[in-house]
MDAnalysis code that builds the backbone (N, CA, C; Angstrom):
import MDAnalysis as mda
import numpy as np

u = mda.Universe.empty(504, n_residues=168, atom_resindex=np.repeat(np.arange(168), 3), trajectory=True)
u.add_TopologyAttr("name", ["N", "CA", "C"] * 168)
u.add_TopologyAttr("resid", np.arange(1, 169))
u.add_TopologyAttr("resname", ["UNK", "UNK", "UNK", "UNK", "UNK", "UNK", "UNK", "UNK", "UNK", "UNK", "UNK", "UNK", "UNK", "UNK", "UNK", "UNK", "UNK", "UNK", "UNK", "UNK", "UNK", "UNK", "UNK", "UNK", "UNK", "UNK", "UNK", "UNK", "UNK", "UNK", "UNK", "UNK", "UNK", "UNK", "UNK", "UNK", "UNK", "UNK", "UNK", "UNK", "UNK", "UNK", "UNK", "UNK", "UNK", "UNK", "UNK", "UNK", "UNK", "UNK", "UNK", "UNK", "UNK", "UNK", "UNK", "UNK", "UNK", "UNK", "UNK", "UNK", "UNK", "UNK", "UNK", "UNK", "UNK", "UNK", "UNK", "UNK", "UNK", "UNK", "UNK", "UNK", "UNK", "UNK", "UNK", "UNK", "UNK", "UNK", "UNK", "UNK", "UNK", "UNK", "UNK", "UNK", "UNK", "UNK", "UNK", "UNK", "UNK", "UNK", "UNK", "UNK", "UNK", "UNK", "UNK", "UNK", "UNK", "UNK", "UNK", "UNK", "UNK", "UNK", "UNK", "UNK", "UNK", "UNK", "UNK", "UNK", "UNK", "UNK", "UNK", "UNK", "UNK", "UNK", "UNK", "UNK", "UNK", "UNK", "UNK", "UNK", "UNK", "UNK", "UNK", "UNK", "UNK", "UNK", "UNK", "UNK", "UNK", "UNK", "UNK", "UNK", "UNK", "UNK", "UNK", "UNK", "UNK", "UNK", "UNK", "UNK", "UNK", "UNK", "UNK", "UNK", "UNK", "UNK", "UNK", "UNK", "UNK", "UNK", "UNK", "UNK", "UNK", "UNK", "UNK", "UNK", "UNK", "UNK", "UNK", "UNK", "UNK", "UNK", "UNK", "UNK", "UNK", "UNK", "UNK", "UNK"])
u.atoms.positions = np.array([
    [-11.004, 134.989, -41.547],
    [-10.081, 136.078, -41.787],
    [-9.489, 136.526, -40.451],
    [-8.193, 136.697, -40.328],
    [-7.614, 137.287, -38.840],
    [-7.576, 138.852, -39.312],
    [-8.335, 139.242, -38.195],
    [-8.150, 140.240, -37.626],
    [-7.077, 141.585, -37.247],
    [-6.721, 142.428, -38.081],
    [-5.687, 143.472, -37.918],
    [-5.948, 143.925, -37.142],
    [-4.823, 143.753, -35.553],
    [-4.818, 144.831, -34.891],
    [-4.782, 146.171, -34.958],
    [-5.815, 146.886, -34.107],
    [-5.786, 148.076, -34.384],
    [-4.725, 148.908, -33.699],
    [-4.296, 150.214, -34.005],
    [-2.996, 150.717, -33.259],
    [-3.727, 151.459, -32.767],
    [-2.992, 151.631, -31.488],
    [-3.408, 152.436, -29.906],
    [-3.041, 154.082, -29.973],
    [-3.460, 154.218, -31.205],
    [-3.264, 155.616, -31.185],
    [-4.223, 156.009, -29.896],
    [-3.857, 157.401, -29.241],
    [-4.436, 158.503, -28.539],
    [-5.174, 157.551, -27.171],
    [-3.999, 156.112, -27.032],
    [-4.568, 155.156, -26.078],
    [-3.675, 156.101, -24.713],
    [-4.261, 156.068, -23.533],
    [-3.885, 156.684, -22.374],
    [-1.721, 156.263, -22.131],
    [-1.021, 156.977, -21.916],
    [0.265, 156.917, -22.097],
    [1.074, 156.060, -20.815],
    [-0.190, 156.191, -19.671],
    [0.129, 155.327, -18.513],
    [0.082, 153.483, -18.793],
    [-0.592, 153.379, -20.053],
    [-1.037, 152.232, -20.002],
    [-0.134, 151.524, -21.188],
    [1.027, 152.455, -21.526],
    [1.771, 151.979, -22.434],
    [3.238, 151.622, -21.988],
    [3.407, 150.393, -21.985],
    [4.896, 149.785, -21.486],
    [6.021, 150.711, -21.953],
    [7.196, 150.237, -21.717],
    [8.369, 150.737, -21.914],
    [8.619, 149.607, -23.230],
    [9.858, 150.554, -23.638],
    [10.178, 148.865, -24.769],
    [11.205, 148.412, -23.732],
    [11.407, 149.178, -22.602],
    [12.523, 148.036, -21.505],
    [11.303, 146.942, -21.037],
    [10.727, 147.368, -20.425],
    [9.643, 146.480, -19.781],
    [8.781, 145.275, -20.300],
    [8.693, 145.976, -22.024],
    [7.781, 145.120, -23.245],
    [9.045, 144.008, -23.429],
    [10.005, 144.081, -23.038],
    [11.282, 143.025, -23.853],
    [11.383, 142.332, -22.439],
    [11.135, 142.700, -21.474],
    [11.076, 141.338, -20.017],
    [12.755, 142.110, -18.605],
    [12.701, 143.484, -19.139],
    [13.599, 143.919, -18.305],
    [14.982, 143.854, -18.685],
    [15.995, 144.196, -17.353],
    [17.714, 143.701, -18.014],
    [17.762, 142.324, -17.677],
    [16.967, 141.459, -16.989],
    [17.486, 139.820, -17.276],
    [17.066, 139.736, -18.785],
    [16.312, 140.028, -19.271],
    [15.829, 139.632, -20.535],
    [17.206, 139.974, -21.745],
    [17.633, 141.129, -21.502],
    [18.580, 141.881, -22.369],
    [19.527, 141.401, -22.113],
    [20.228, 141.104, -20.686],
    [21.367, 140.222, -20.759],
    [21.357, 138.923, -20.967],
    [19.753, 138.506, -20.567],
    [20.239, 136.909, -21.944],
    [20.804, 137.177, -23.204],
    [19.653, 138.164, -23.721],
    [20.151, 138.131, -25.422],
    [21.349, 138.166, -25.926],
    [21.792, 139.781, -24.806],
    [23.090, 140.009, -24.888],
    [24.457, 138.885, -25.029],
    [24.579, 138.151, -23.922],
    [25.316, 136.921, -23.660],
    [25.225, 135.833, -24.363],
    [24.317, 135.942, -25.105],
    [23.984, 134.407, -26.156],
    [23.762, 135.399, -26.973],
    [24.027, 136.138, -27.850],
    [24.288, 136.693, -29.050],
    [25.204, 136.801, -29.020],
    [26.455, 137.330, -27.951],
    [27.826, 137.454, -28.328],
    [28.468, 135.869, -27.973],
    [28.274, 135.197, -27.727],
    [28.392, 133.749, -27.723],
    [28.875, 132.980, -29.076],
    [27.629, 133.608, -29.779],
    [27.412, 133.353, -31.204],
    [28.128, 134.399, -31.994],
    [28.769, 135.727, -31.474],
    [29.513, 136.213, -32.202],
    [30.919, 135.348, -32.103],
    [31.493, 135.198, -31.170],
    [32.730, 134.646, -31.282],
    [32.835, 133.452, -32.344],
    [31.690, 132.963, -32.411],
    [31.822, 131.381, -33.460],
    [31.505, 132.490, -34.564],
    [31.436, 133.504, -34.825],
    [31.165, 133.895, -36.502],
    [32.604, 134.148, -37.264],
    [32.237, 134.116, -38.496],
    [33.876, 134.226, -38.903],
    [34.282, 135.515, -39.174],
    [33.411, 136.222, -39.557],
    [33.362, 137.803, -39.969],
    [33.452, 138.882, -38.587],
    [32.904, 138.340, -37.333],
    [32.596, 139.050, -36.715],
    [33.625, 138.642, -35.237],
    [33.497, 137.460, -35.309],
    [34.960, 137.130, -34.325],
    [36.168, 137.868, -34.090],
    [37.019, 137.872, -35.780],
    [37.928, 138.955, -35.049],
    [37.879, 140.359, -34.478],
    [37.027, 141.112, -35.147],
    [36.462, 142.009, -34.296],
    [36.181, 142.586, -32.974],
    [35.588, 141.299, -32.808],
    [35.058, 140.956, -30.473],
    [36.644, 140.119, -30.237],
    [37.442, 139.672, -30.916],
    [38.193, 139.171, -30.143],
    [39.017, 139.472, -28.486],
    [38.859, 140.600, -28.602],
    [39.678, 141.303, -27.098],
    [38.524, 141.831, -26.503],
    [37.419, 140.872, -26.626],
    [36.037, 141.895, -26.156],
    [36.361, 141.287, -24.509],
    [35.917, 142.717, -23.559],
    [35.998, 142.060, -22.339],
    [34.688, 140.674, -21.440],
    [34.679, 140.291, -21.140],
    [33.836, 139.266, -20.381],
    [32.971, 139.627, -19.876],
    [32.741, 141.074, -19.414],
    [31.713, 141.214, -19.251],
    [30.734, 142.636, -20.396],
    [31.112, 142.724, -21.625],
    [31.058, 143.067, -22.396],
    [29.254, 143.206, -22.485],
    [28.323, 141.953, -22.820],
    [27.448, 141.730, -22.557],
    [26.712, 142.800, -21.819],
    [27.304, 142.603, -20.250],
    [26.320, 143.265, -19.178],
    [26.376, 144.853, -19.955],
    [27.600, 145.118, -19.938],
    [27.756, 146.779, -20.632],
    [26.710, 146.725, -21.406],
    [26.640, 146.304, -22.837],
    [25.802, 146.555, -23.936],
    [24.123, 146.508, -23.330],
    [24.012, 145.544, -22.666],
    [22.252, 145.222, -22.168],
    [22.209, 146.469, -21.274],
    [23.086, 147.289, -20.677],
    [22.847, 148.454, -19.898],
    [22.883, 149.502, -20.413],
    [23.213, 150.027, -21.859],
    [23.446, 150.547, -22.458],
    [21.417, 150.439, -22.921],
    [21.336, 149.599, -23.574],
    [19.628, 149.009, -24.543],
    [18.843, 149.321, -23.575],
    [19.219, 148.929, -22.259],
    [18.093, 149.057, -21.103],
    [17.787, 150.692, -20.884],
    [18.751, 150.794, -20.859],
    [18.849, 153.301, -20.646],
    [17.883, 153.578, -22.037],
    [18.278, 153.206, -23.447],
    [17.499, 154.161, -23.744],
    [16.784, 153.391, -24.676],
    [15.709, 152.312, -23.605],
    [14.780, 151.526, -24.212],
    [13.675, 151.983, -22.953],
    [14.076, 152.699, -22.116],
    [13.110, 153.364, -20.765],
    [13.931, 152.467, -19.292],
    [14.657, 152.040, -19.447],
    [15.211, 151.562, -18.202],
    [16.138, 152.258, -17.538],
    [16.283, 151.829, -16.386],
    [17.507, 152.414, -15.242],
    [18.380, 153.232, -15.887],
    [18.901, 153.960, -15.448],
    [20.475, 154.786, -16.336],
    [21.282, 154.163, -15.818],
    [21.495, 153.191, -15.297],
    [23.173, 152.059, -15.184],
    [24.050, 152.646, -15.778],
    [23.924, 152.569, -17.271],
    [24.809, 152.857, -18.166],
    [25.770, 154.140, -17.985],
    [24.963, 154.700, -17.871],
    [25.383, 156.730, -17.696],
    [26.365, 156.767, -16.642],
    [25.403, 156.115, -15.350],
    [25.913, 156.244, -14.027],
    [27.237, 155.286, -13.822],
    [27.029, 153.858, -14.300],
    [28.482, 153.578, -14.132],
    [29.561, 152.875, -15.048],
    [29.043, 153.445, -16.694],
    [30.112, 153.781, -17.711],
    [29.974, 154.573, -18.679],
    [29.584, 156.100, -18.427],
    [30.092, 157.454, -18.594],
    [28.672, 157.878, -19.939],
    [27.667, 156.725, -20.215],
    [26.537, 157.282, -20.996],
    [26.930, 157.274, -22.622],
    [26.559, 158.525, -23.347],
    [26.237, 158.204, -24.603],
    [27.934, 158.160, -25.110],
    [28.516, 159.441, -24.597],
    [29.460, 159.414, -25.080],
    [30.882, 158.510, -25.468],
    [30.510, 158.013, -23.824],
    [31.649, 156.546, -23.593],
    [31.007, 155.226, -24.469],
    [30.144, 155.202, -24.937],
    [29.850, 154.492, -26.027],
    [30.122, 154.604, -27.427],
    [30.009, 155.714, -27.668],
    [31.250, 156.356, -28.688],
    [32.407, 155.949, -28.688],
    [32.721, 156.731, -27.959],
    [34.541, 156.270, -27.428],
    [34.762, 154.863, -27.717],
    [34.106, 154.077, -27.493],
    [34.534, 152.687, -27.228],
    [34.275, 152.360, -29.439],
    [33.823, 152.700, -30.179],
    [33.916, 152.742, -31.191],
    [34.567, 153.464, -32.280],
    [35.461, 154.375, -31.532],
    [36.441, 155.027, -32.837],
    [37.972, 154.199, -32.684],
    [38.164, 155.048, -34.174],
    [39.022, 153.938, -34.736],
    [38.707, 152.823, -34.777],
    [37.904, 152.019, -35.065],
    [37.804, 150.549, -35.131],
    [37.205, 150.287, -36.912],
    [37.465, 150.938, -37.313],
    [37.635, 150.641, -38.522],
    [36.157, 149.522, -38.816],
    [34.585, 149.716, -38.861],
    [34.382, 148.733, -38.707],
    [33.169, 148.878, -40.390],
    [32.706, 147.913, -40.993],
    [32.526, 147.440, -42.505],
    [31.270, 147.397, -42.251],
    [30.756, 147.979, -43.363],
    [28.910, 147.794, -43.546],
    [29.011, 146.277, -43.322],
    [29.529, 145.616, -44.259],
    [29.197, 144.011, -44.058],
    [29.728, 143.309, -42.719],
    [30.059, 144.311, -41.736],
    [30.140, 143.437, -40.369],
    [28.859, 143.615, -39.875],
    [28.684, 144.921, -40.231],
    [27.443, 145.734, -39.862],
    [25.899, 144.590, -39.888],
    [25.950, 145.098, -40.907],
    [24.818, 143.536, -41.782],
    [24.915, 142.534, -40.894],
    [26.375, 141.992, -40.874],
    [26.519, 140.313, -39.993],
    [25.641, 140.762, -38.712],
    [26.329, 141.828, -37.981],
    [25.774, 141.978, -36.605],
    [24.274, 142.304, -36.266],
    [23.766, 143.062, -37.205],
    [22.141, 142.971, -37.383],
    [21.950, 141.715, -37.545],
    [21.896, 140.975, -38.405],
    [21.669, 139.566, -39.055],
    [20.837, 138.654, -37.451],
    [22.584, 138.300, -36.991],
    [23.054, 137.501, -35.392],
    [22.057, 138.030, -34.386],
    [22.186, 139.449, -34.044],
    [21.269, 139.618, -33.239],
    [19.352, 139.574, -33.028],
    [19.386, 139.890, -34.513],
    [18.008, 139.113, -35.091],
    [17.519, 137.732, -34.946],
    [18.547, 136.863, -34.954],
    [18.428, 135.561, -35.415],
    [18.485, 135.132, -33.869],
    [19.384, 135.833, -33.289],
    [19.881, 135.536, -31.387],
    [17.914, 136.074, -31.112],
    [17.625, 136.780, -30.907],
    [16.483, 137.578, -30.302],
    [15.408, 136.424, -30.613],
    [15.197, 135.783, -31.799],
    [14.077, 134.743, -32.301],
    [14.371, 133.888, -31.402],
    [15.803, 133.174, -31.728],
    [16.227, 131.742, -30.633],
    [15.610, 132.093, -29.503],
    [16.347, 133.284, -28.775],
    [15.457, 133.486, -26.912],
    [14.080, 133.634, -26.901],
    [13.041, 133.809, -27.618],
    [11.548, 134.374, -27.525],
    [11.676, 136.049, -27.143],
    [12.476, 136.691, -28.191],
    [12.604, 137.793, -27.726],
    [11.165, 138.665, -28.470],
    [10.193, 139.377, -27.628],
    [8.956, 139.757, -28.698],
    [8.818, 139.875, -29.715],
    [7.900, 139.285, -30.584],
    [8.079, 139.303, -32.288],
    [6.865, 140.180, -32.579],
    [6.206, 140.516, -31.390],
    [4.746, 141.684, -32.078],
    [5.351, 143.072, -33.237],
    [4.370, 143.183, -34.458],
    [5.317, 144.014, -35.240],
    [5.579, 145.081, -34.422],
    [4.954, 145.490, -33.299],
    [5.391, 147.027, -32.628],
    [6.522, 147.227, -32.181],
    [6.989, 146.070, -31.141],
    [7.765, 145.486, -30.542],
    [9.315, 145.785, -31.899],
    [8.923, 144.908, -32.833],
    [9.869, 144.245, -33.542],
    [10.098, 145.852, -34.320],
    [9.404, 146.411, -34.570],
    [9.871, 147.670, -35.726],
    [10.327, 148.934, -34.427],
    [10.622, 148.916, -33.077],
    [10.979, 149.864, -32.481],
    [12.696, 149.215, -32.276],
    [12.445, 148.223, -32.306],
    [13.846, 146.984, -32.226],
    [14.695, 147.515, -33.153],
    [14.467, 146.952, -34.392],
    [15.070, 147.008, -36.106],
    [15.525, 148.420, -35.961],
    [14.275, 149.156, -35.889],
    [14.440, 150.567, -35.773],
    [15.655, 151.300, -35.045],
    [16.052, 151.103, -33.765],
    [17.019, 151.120, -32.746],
    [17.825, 150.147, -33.453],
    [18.531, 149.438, -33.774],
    [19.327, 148.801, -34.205],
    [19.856, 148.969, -35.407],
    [19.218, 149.302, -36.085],
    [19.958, 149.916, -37.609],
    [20.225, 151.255, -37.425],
    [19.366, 152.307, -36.736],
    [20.258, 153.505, -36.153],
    [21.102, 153.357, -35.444],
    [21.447, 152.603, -34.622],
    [22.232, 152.631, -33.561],
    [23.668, 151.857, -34.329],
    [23.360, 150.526, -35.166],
    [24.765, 149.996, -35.703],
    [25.050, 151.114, -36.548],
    [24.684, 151.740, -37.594],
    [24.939, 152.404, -38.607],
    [25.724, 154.039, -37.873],
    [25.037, 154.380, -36.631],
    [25.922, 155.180, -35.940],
    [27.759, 154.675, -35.367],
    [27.518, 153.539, -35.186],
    [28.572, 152.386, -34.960],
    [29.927, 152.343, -36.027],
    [29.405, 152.197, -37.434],
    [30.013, 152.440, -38.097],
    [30.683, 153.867, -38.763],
    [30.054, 154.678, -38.369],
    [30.239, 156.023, -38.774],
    [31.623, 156.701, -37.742],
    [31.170, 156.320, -36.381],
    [32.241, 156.725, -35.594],
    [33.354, 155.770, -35.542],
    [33.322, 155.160, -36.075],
    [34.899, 153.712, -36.254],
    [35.608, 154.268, -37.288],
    [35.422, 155.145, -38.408],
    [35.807, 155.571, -39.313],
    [37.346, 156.525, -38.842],
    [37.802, 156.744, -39.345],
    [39.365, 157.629, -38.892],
    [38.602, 158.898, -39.592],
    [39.629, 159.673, -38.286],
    [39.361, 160.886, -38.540],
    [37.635, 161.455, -37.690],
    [37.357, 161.200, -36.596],
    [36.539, 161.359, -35.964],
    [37.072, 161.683, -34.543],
    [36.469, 162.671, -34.367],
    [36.328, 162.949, -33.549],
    [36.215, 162.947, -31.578],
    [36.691, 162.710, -30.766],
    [36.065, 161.841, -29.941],
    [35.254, 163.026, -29.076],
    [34.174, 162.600, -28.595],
    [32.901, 163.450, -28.089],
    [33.342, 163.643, -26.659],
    [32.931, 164.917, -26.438],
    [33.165, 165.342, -24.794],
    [31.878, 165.466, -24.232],
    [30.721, 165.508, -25.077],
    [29.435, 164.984, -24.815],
    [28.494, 164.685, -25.704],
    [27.799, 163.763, -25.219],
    [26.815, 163.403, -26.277],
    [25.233, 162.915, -25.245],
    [24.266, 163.358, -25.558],
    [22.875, 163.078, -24.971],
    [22.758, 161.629, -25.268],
    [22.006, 161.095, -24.089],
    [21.704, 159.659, -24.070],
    [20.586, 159.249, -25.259],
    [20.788, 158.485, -26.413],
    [19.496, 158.362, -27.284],
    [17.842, 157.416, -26.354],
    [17.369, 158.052, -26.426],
    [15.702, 157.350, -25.790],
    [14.973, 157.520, -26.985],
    [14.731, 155.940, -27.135],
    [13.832, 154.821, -27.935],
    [12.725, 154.588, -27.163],
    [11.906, 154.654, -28.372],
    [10.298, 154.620, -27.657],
    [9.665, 153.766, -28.803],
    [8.556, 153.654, -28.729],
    [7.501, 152.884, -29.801],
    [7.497, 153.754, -30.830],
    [7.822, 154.613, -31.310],
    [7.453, 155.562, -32.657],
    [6.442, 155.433, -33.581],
    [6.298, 155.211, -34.325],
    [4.897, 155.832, -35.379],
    [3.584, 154.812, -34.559],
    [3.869, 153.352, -34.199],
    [2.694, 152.441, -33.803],
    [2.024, 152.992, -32.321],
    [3.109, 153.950, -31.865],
    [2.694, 154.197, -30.492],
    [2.396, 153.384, -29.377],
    [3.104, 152.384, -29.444],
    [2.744, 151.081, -28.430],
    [2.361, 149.771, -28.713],
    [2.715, 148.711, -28.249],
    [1.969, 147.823, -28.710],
    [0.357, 147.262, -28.530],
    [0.106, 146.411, -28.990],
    [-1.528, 146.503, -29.314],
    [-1.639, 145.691, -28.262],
    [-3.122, 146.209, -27.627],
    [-3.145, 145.572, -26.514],
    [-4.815, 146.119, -26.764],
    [-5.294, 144.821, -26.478],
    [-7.001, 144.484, -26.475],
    [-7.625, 145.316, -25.207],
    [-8.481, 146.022, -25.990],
    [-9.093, 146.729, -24.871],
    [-10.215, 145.805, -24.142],
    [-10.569, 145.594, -22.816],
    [-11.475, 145.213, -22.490],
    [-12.108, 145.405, -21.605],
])
């Protein structure tokens, strides 16, 4: 019989990674990043969409995941934080079912790289990613607003409290 890890509840907070750090840093994120949107351009649903995406599009987004996965504030510091991430999504008119596609890709991108599959790992991921696209879609909608500020979102391990890690 295998063994259910046990969760690290009330485990010391020093001894608990970042989910920047648990995912291998921003080289790690800008692989994904760059070979997931790789694979967006070949999609058919999701191509026209990124079509005028800039080239370095990628680095933006992995600096963006890295801020509020516990990493560096790049993002904030040199393209304007939560809000300018907003910004960059209104008006764009964008479809639950792109939505879906783009969860889907980046799921499927994250497996291809060895991106962590521990469930802790993987349900703080999903977790951040279906809040975060579904916010995506909400502000693409007309008739929104554009934000003069918005707080940076910080993603953490939530209910598992970390990933499991063998005491010894």
């Amino acid at each position: 019989m295998t063994r259910v890890p046990d969760l690290i509840c009330g485990m010391d907070s020093e001894r608990v990674p970042t989910l920047y750090d648990w995912v291998g840093g921003s080289a790690a994120l800008e692989a994904l990043f760059q070979r997931f949107y790789e694979h967006v351009r070949a999609d058919a649903l999701l191509a026209p969409i990124f079509a005028a995406m800039d080239p370095q599009h990628h680095v933006h987004v992995a600096a963006f995941v890295a801020e509020v996965f516990g990493g560096p504030p790049a993002y904030s510091s040199e393209y304007g934080g939560h809000a300018a991430m907003i910004r960059k999504h209104l008006a764009r008119h964008l479809s639950e079912a792109a939505r879906k596609r783009w969860m889907a890709l980046l799921l499927e991108t994250a497996d291809e790289l060895g991106v962590p599959t521990d469930p802790e790992f993987r349900s703080a991921l999903v977790g951040y990613l279906e809040w975060g696209s579904r916010l995506a879609v909400i502000n693409s909608q007309p008739g929104v607003a554009e934000p003069s500020q918005s707080p940076m979102p910080v993603w953490n391990w939530g209910a598992p409290g970390g990933p499991y890690i063998e005491n010894k």
